[in-house]
Structure formats: C-alpha cells, structure tokens
N, C-alpha and C positions, 0 to 999 in steps of 0.2 A: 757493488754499485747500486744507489737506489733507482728502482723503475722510477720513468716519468708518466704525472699523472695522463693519463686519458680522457677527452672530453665527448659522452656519449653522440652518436650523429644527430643529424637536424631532422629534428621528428621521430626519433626512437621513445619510445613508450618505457618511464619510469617507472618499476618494478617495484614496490614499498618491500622492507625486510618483514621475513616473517608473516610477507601477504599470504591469504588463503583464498584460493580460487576456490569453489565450488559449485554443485549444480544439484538441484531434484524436480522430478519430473511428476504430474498426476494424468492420467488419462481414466475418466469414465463414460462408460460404455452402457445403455439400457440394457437388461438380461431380460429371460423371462420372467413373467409376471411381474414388471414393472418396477423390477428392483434394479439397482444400480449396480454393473461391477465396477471392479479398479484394475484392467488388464496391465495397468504400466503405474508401478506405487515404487519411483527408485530415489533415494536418497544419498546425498555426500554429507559428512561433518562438514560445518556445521547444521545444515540443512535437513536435519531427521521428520519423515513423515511418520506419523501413526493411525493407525487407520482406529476407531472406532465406531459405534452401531449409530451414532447422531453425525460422526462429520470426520474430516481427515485434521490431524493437527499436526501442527507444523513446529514441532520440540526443537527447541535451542538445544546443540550439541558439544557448544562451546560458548564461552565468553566473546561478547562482540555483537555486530559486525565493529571490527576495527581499523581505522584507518588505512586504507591502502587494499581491502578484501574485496573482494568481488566474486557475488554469489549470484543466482538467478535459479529463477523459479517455474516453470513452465507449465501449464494448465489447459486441457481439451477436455470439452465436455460435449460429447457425441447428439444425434437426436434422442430427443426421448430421454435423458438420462436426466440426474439429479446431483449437484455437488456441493456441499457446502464444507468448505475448507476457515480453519482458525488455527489460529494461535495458540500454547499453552501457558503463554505469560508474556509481558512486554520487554520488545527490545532494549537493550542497555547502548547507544550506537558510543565507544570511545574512541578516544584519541590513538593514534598510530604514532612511531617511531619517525616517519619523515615526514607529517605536519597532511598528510594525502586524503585522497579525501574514499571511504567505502562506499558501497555503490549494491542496491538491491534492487534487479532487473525481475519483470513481474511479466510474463508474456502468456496470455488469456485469449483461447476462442473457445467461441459457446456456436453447435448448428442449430438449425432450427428446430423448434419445439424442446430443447435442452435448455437449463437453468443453471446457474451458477451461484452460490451467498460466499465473497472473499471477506471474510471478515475478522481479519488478523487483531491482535490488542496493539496496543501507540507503539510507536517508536520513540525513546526517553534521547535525546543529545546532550551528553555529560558535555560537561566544559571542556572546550580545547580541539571538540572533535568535530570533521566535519563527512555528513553522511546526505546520499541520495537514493531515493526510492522513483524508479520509473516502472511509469506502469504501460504497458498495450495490451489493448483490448479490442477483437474483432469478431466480432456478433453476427451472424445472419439473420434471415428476415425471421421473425417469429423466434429467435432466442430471447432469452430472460436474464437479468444481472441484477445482483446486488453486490456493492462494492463499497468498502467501506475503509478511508485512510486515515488515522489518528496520529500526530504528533506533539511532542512535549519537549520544553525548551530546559532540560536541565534537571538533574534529580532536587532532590529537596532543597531547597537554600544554594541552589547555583542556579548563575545565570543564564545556562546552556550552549552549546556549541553554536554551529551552521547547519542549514539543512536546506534542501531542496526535493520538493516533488515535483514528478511531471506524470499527467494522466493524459492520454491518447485514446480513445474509443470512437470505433466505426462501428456503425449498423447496417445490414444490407449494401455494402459497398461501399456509403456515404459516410462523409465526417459526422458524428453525432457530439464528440466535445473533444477541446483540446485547452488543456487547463496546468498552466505552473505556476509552484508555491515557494516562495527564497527568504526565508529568514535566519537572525543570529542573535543570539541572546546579547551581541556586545554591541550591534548596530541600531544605533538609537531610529536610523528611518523603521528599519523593520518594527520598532520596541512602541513607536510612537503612532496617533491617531491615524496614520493612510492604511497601515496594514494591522498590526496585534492591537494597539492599542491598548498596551498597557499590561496582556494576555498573556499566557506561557502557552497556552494548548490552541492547537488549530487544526481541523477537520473535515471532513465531506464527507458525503453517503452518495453513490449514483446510483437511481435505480432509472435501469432499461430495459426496454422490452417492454415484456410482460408484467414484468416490477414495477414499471409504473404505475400500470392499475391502483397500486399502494397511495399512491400520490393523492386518488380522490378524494381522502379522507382530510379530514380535521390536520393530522398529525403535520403532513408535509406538504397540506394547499397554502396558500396564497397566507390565510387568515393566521399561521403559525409563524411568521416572519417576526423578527423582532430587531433590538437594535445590536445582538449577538448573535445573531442567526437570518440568512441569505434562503430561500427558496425560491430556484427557478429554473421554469419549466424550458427542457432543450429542443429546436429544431428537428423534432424527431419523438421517436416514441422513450420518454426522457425526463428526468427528474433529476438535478442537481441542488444538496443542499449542504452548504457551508455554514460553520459555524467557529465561535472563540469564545474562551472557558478560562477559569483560573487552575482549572484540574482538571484530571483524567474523566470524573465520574461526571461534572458536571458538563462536559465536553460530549459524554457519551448520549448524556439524557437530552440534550440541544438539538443532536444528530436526528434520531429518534429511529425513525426507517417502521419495515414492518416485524409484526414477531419476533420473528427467527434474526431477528439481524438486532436484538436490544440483549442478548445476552453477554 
C-alpha cells in the first residue's frame, strides 16, 4: 500500500536537504603587557578560524554558504583587548536544492576601552541563489568598531542571485544605527536609479566609537561624498559610509575607512 503524503504543520520550520547548521565562536581577552589573548577560538565546518600574528581569519571550510545553511559567528571583545578579524577570500553564496534562502548571523560585543576591525572580503551571489547576512552589534561606552560589509551581485558575466543585509548597532545602551540592504540581479527596481543604479557591488564601512575619530579626516568627512558614495555622520559617536562600484576593488577604494581596514 502506498503511504499517504503528509502535510508539514502550520508554522513548522523547512529543513533544506543537505542544510548545514554550523557555529564559531571568538573571545578576546587583554593579557599582560597589552597583548591580546583568544581564551575561546572554536570553530564548525564550514566556519574554520585561524588565528595569526596580524588578525583571526575566518577560512572557508567548504563550498557555499548554500541555500538553506545557516552558520553564525559570535564575537567578544573584552576591555582593553584588540581584535581584528578577516577573511581569507570571498564568499561564493549558491543556490540550494529547495530554492531557500542561506543565512550568516554575525553577533558582536565590544566593553569599554576594547576595539574591534570586522573586515571579512564581499560576499559574491551566483545566480539562482538567495543569501542574508545579519549583523548585531553592541558596544559600550568607550568601545571602538570598524565594520566593514561588501557584496557582489554575481560572479563574472552573471546576473546574480538575491541578497539581503541587516546591520543592528547600539552604543552605550542607545540605538546608534539600524540599516537594511535587498537586492537581485533579476529585479529591475533593485537594478535601477533608486537603489544600484546600474551597480553589481554595494557596501558600508561603520566606524564607532573611537573609530570615528578616523572620520575627521579628508578620507570619510563630508568633502569625500560623491555621486557613488554616501558619508554620514550617526546620532552618536558614529560614521556610516555607503557606497556602489562596478567591482570588488573599486568598491573597496569607495569604502576607504582607516589603515588597517584598506587591506
């Protein structure tokens, strides 16, 4: 006899095949003499951390994220400490087997007098696929952030998938910005003058805190605005600055930020 099908309940939560949950975690901690430890450096495939002498990277351990994955990434950076976390090359975000969409959870607190440079490479969305990055971020009074989101609508000669960012950051208790980004390489609103206009690549840099200080200069004041590039200063100790590029590299040089956050 054949079984009859089954219709999942109302509000059960769609499982993609071959989804991959994963998690990694960083905590650092001031030591003596001013140097930074990493009491908590734990990683899941595909989520591999490496630690080396300039910054913790964050090594693709598989192909993806794809379709229907859901990783998260968890980040403390103590008083007093120092963290600058990257990338070791840019995401490839593709398509899944049931059309679902992957999903990269970014959860960030910095105490006071601690600093933080998140400065991962783009996120690419091949065609077909659709991918979200959420970020939270919550600062004390007197922490420091540099934060930096790059995405790219399609590898070479594609149109690229769907994408969505959401960025969340409090300072001292208070909202300091709450910021989301929704585009598709196949949606002519997103494709057209209100949003990309015309673009593949789109971007932000936040610097807070104490990163802002960076803001005074040339680079990320007022007089660097152009008609591909947004700077503006946040309700708060605060610099937001978007930009739209035809590429990754010129995407990058748009962004600018300070030093340590152009490599």
């Amino acid at each position: 006899m054949t079984p009859l099908a089954t219709t999942p309940p109302l509000g059960a939560v769609t499982r993609a095949r071959n989804q991959i949950v994963a998690a990694a975690s960083i905590a650092a901690v001031a030591g003596p003499g001013g140097v930074t430890r990493l009491p908590v450096l734990a990683s899941q495939v595909p989520l591999v951390l490496r630690r080396t002498p300039s910054a913790v990277y964050l090594v693709g351990g598989a192909a993806g994220p794809i379709g229907g994955d859901s990783l998260a990434l968890g980040i403390t950076v103590g008083p007093g400490a120092f963290l600058r976390v990257r990338s070791a090359a840019a995401s490839i975000a593709l398509p899944g087997l049931d059309g679902l969409e992957s999903v990269l959870r970014v959860s960030v607190s910095v105490a006071a007098g601690g600093r933080l440079e998140y400065l991962p490479e783009p996120v690419v969305v091949s065609k077909g696929a659709r991918h979200a990055t959420l970020v939270s971020v919550t600062l004390a009074a007197g922490a420091s952030l540099v934060l930096r989101d790059e995405l790219l609508l399609g590898r070479h000669g594609e149109a690229g998938g769907a994408a969505r960012t959401v960025l969340r950051a409090d300072y001292a208790g208070r909202p300091l910005l709450r910021q989301s980004v929704e585009v598709s390489g196949s949606d002519p609103v997103a494709l057209g003058p209100a949003v990309l206009s015309g673009h593949r690549a789109v971007g932000s840099l936040l610097l807070a805190g104490g990163a802002a200080a960076y803001g005074g200069g040339a680079e990320c004041g007022a007089s660097g605005a152009t008609p591909e590039r947004a700077v503006m200063p946040l309700a708060g100790p605060g610099i937001l600055v978007t930009a739209l590029a035809d590429d990754a590299i010129a995407l990058r040089r748009l962004l600018g930020g300070p030093s340590g956050a152009q490599a």
